[in-house]
Structures are given as C-alpha cells and as structure tokens.
C-alpha distance (Angstrom), angle and dihedral (degrees) to the residues before:
residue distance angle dihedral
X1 . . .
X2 3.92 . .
X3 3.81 120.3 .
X4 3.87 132.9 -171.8
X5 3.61 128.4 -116.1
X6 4.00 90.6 -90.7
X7 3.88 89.9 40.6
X8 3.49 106.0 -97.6
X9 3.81 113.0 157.7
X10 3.50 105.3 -119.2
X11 4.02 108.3 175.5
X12 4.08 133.6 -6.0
X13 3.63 111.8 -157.5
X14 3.64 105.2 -148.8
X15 3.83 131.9 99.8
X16 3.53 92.6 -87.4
X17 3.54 98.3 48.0
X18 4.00 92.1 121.9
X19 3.58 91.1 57.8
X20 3.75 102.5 40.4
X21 4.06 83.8 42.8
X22 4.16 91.7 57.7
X23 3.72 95.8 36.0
X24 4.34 80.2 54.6
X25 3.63 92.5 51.9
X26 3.93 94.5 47.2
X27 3.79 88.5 51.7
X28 3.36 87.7 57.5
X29 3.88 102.5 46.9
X30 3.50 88.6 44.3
X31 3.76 94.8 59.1
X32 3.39 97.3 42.1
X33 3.85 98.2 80.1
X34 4.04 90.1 54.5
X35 3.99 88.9 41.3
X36 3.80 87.2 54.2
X37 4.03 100.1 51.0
X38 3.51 89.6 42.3
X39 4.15 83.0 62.2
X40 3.68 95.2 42.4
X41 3.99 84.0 52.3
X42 3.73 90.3 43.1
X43 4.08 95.9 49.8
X44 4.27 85.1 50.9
X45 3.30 85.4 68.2
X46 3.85 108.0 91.6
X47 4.16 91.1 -157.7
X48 3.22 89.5 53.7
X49 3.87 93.8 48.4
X50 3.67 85.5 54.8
X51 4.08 97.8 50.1
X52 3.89 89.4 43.1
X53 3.78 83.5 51.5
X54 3.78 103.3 49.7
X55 4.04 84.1 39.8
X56 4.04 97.7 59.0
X57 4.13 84.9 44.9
X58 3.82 97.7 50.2
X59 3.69 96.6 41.9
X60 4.05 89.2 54.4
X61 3.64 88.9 46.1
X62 4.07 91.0 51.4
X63 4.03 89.5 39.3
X64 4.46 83.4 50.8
X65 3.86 79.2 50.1
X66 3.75 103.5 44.8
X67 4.62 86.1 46.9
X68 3.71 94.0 48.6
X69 4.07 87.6 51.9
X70 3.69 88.2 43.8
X71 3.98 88.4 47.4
X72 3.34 89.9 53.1
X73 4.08 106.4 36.8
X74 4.20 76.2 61.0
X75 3.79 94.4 55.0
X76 3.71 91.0 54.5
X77 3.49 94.4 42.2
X78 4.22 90.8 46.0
X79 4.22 85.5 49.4
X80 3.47 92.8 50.8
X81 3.71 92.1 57.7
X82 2.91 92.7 48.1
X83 3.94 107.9 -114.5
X84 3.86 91.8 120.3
X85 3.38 108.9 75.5
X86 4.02 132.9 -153.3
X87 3.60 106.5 -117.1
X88 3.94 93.4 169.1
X89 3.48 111.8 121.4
X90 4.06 122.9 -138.2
C-alpha cells in the first residue's frame, strides 16, 4: 500500500487493486457531501470562527519562525564553507 503525507491511499498492489482502488475513491466522494455540511455548520458557529481565526494566524507566525531559523541555520552552514566571505577590514 502507499499513502500520502495526509494519508491518502494512493496505490494497493494486489490483484484487485482496480477494484479496491474505485471502491476507495467512491468512499470518498460519497463522504464528501456530509464532510462539507458539517463545515458549513461548523463555520456558523461564531467560536469556531474565532479559533479557526487565531489558528490560521499562529500557524503563519510559527511557519515565519520555523523560515527565519532555516534562513539562518543556512548562513552558518554557507560561512562555514566558506562561501561567505569576511569583508571587515582590520
């Protein structure tokens, strides 16, 4: 079996795979209608407006974190090789 990174099934490897493969993908398009009310009841709701709201703006302020980290775990690692040259004269 192969899955994606949010656990999708992506491929069975048996004999049956075609099968087992469609029957997947109609168990997913049939949910998906009662998966999408649920969310239209969901967003109604004006706590859970303000939860999904502070959510989205903490997780781009911990993504901004986690690239500036990145950004600079690359300068080190650029400087120590040398590609980043001193230009401070003594």
């Amino acid at each position: 079996m192969i899955v994606d990174a949010e656990d999708r099934l992506l491929s069975v490897t048996v004999d049956e795979e075609a099968v087992i493969m469609a029957a997947y993908r109609a168990a997913v398009e049939d949910k998906r209608p009662k998966v999408d009310e649920a969310l239209r009841e969901l967003r109604a709701d004006s706590t859970f407006e303000a939860v999904s709201t502070y959510t989205n703006a903490n997780s781009a302020s911990v993504e901004a974190r986690r690239l500036e980290q990145q950004r600079q775990l690359d300068e080190e690692d650029d400087y120590g090789r040398g590609s980043i040259k001193d230009t401070s004269t003594w």
